[in-house]
C-alpha positions in Angstrom: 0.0 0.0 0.0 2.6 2.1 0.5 4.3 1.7 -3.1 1.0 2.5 -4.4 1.3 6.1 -3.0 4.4 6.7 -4.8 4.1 4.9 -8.0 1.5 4.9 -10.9 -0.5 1.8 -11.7 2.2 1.0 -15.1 5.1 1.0 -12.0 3.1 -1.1 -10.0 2.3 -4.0 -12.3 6.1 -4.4 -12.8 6.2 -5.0 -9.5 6.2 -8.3 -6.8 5.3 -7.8 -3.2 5.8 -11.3 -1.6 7.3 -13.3 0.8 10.2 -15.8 -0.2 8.0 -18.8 0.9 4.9 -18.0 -0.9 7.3 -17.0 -4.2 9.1 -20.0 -4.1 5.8 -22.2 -3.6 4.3 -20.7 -6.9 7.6 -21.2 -8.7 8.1 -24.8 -8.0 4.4 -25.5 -8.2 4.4 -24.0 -11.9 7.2 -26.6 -12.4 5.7 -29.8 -11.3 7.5 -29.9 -7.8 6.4 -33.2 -6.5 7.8 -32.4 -3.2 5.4 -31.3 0.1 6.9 -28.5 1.9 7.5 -29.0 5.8 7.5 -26.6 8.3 8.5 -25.8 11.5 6.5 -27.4 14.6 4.2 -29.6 11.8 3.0 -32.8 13.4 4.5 -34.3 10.3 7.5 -33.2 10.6 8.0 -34.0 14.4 7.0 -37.2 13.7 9.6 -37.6 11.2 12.2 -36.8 13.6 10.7 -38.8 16.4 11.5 -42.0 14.0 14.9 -40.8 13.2 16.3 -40.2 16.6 15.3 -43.6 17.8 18.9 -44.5 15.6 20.7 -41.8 18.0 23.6 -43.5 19.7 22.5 -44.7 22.9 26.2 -44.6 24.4 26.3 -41.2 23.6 24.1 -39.1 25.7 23.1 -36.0 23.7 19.4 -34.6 24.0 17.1 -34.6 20.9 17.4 -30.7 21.1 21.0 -31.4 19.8 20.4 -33.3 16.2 17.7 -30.8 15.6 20.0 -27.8 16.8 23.0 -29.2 14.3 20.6 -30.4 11.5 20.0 -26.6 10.9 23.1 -24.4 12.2 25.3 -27.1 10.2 23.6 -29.7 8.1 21.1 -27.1 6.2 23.2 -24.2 6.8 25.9 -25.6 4.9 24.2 -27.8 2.6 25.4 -31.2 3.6 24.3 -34.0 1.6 26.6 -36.6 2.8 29.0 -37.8 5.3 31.8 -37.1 4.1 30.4 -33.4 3.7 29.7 -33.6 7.4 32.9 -35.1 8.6 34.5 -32.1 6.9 31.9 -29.1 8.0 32.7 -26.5 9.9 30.7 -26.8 13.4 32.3 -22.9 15.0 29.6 -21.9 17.4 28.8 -25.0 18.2 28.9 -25.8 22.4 28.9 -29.7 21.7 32.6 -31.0 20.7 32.1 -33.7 18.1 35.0 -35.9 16.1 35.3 -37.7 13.4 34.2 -40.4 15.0 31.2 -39.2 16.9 30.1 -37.2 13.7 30.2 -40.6 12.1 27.4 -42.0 15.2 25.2 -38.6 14.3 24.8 -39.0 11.0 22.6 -42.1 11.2 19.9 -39.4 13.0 20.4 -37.6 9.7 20.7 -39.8 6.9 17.6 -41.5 8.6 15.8 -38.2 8.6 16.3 -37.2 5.1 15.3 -40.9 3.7 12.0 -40.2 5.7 11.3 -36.7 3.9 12.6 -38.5 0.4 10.0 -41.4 1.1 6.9 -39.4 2.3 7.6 -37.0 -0.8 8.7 -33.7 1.5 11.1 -31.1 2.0 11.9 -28.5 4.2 12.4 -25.0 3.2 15.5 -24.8 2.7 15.1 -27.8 0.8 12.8 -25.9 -1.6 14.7 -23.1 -1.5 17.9 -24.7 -3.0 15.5 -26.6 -5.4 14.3 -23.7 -6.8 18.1 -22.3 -7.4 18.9 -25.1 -9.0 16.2 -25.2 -11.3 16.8 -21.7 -12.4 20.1 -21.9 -12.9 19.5 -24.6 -15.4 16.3 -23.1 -17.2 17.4 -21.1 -20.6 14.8 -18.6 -20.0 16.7 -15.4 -18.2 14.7 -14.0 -14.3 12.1 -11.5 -15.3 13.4 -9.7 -12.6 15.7 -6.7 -12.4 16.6 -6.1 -8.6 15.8 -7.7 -5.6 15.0 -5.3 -2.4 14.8 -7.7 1.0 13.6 -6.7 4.2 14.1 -8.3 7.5 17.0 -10.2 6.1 18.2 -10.8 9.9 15.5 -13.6 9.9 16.4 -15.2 6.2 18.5 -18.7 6.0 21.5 -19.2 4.2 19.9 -20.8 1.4 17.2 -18.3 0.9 20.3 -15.7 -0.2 21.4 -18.0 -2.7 18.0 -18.4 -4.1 18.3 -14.4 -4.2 21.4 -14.1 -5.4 20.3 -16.4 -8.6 16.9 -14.5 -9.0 18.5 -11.4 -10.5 21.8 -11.1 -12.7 25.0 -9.5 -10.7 25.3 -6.2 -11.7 24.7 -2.5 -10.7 21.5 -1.8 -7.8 20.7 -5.7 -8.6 20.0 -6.4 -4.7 19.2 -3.9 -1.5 19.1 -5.9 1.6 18.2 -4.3 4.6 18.3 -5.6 8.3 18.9 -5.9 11.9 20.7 -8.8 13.7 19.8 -7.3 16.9 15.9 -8.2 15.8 17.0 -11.6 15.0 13.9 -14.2 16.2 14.7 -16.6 14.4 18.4 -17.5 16.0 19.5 -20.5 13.4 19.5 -17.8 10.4 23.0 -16.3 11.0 24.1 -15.7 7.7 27.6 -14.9 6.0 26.4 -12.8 3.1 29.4 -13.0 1.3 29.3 -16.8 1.3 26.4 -16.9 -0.4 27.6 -14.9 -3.3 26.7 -11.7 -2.3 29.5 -9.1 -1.7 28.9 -5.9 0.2 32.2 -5.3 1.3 32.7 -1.1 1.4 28.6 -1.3 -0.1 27.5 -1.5 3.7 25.5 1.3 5.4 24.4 1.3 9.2 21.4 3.6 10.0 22.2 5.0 13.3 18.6 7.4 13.8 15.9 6.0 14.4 12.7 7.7 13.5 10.3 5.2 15.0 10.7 5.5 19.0 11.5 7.6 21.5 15.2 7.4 23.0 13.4 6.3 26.4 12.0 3.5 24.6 15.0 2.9 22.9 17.3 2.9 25.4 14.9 0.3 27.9 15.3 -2.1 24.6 18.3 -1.8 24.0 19.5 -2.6 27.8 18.3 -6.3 26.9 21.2 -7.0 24.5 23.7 -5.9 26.9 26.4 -8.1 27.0 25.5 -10.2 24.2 27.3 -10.0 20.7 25.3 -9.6 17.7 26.4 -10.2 14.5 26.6 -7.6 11.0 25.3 -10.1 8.9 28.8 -10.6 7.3 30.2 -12.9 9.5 31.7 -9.4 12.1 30.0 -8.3 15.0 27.7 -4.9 15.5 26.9 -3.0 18.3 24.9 -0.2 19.2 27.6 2.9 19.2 26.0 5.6 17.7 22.7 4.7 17.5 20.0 7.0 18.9 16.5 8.4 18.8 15.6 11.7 17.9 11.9 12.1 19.1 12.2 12.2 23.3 9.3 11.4 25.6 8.4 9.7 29.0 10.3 6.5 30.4 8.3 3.3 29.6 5.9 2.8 32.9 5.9 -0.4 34.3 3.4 -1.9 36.4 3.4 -5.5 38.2 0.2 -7.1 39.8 -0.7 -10.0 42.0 -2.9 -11.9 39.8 -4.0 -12.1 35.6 -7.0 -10.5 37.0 -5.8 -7.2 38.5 -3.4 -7.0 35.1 -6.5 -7.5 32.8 -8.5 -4.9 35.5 -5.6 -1.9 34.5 -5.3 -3.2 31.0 -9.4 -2.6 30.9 -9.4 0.7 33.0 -6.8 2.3 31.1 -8.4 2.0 27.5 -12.3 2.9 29.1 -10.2 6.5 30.5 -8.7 7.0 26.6 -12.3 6.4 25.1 -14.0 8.7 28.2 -11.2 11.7 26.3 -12.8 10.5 22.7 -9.0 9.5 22.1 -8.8 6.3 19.5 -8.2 2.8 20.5 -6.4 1.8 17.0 -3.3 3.2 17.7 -2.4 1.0 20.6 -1.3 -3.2 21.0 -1.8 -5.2 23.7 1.3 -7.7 22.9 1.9 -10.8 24.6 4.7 -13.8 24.2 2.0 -16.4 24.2 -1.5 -16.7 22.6 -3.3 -17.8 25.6 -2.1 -14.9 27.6 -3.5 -12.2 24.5 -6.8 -14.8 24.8 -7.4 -14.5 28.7 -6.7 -10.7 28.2 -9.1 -10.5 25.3 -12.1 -12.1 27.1 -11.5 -9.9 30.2 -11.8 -6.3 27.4 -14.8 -8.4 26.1 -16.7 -8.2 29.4 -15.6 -4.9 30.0 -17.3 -4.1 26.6 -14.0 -3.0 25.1 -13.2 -4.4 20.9 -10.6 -5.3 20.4 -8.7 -7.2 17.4 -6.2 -9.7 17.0 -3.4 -9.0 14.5 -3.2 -11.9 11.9 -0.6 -12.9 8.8 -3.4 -11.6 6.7 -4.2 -8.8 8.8 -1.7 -5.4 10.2 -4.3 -4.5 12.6 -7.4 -2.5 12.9 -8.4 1.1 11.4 -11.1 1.2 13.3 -10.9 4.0 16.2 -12.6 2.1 18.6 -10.9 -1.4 18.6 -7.4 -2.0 20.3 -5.4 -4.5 18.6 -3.7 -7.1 20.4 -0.2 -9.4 18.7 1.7 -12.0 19.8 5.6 -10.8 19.7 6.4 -12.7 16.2 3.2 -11.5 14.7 3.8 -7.4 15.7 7.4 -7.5 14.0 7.6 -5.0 11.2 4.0 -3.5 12.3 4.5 0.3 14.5 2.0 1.7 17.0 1.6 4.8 18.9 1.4 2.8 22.1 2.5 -0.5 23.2 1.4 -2.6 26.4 3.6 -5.2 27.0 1.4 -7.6 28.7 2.1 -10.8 30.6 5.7 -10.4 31.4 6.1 -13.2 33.8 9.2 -15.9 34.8 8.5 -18.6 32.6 6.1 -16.8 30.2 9.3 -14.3 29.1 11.6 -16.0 28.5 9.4 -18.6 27.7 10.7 -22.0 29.2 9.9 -24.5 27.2 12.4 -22.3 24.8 15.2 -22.6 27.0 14.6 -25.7 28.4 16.3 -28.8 27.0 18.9 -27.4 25.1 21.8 -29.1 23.9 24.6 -27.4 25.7 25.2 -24.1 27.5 26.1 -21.8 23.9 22.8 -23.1 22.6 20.9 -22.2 25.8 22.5 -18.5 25.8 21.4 -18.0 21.7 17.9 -19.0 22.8 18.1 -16.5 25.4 19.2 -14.0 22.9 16.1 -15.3 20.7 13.6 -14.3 23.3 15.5 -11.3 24.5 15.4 -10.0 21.0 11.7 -10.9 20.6 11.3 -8.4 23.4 13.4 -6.0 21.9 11.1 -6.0 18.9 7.9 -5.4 21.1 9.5 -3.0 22.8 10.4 -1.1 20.1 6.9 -1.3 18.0 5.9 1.6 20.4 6.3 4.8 19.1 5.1 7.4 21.3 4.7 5.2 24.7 5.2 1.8 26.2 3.3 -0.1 29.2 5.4 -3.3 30.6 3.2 -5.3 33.0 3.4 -8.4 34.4 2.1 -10.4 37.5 3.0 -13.1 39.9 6.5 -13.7 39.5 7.6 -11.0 37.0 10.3 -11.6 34.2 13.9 -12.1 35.0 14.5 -9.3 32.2 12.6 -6.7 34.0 15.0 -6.6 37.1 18.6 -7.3 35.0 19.4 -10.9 36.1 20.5 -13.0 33.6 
């Protein structure tokens, strides 16, 4: 909607605004793909790995958390395809030591998995992303595209940049990638951009103002990376030096409560006093970690007689001055609001345990840690104007500092 402001209806057919799954699905479907695509969390695809890690080695002892873990930051990452492959992969990052001989025992898990996919006719996404590569880099017919812009690249594998990199011919303004890793959600997706073909050494910008939030917002988001490194998507490190807000205004408010009950009774009483001043509801989020938190908070503005919305992949949000909207912390990324309330921030709920728990080794606990710290960073920094952090019961770790 926004290109359509600046560009005339001729600009705008030329034009693709998509997401690299749904482009890739239409591609391979036009060419016959005989392949399912997996994803993440499917009962199908847990299933599949329940059946391969009965081969895991019983003498060694590593969690199933572990063979997941190194299936995607090595096996995918790297695009491994056999053992020999594996035995010679780079594993840096990795908290687990493995040697030749124990990545020998591991691969069973892997091999096992893949011949599952193969038999039951499916792939995973990266799978289908380095399909598609391949099959245009061996159709005659040139891309009909010109340039590639990507957003939110921090969240994009390996292999999706080498499906970009073949969509468009190297040349002058052929890709613009913009992101963050400091909004990184998706912790797996580190990506070396220059290994994937794609060279912006001395072609690299970073945007140090923000225009979005206020530097009291900023600054209260930016506290919860302290400490951790963060990568320049380039295989260096960033930081925040330099970076600031221009617009000022007051310190986020936090507020802790007993019970769900008294946080849903604030939550309620605060919107009734911005309808009593005829001020609209639209421009504020209720955002939560977990649905049933948004879902218990929800019913509670229901009773009160308050609309509200939730925020969907098909749907930004409401227009409609009267309803709030309320977004999980993955659904609000890349969406902005005058005001944010930051609901439900509770031990266990943020960071969410069952993320934490079970995880291979202590560096793949800490990067899930990061995960969920930057999921907070990007609610936290939805807010343009103000931010409410509540929680109740035992309130998060990352609201007092403790690590």
């Amino acid at each position: 909607s926004n290109l359509g402001s600046i560009c005339t209806t001729e600009t705008m057919a030329k034009i693709d605004v998509i997401n690299l799954d749904r482009w890739v699905s239409g591609y391979l479907r036009q060419r016959n793909y005989e392949y399912q695509v997996v994803y993440d969390g499917t009962e199908a695809r847990k299933s599949l790995w329940q059946r391969a890690l009965d081969l895991a080695p019983v003498h060694m002892p590593l969690p199933d958390a572990f063979y997941r873990e190194e299936w995607q930051r090595v096996v995918q990452a790297q695009s491994i395809v056999s053992l020999d492959q594996y035995k010679r992969a780079s594993r840096i990052g990795r908290g687990t030591r493995l040697n030749r001989s124990d990545r020998v025992k591991v691969w069973t898990v892997f091999e096992e998995y893949r011949n599952l996919l193969t038999q039951n006719k499916q792939k995973e996404v990266d799978d289908s992303y380095r399909d598609a590569a391949q099959i245009m880099q061996g159709e005659s017919t040139p891309s009909s595209y010109l340039a590639v812009v990507v957003d939110e690249a921090q969240d994009m594998s390996t292999q999706a940049f080498h499906l970009i990199r073949e969509l468009v011919p190297q040349g002058q303004n052929d890709l613009f990638i913009v992101g963050d890793g400091h909004q990184r959600i998706y912790g797996r997706n580190k990506v070396v951009l220059s290994q994937c073909g794609i060279n912006i050494r001395g072609r690299a910008r970073k945007l140090r103002l923000n225009y979005r939030t206020t530097e009291e917002i900023r600054q209260r988001a930016v506290n919860l990376l302290e400490g951790f490194a963060v990568d320049d998507l380039d295989g260096g490190t960033d930081d925040n030096r330099g970076y600031k807000s221009l617009a000022h205004g007051i310190a986020p408010q936090i507020e802790h409560f007993d019970s769900s009950e008294q946080q849903c009774d604030f939550i309620a009483s605060y919107l009734k006093a911005i309808t009593k001043e005829n001020l609209p509801l639209h421009h504020i989020c209720i955002v939560a970690r977990i649905r049933s938190e948004l879902d218990a908070i929800q019913t509670h503005l229901i009773q009160a007689g308050i609309t509200s919305e939730k925020i969907t992949g098909e749907s930004s949000g409401s227009d409609n001055p009267v309803t709030v909207n309320l977004a999980t912390m993955h659904r609000v990324k890349g969406i902005e609001f005058d005001e944010v309330i930051l609901a439900s921030m509770n031990e266990g709920v943020v960071p969410l345990a069952k993320a934490l728990d079970g995880k291979g080794d202590a560096v793949e606990r800490r990067q899930a840690d990061l995960e969920e710290r930057a999921l907070v960073y990007v609610a936290m920094t939805r807010a343009k104007k103000k931010l409410i952090v509540t929680s109740y019961g035992q309130g998060s770790p990352y609201l007092t500092g403790n690590q």
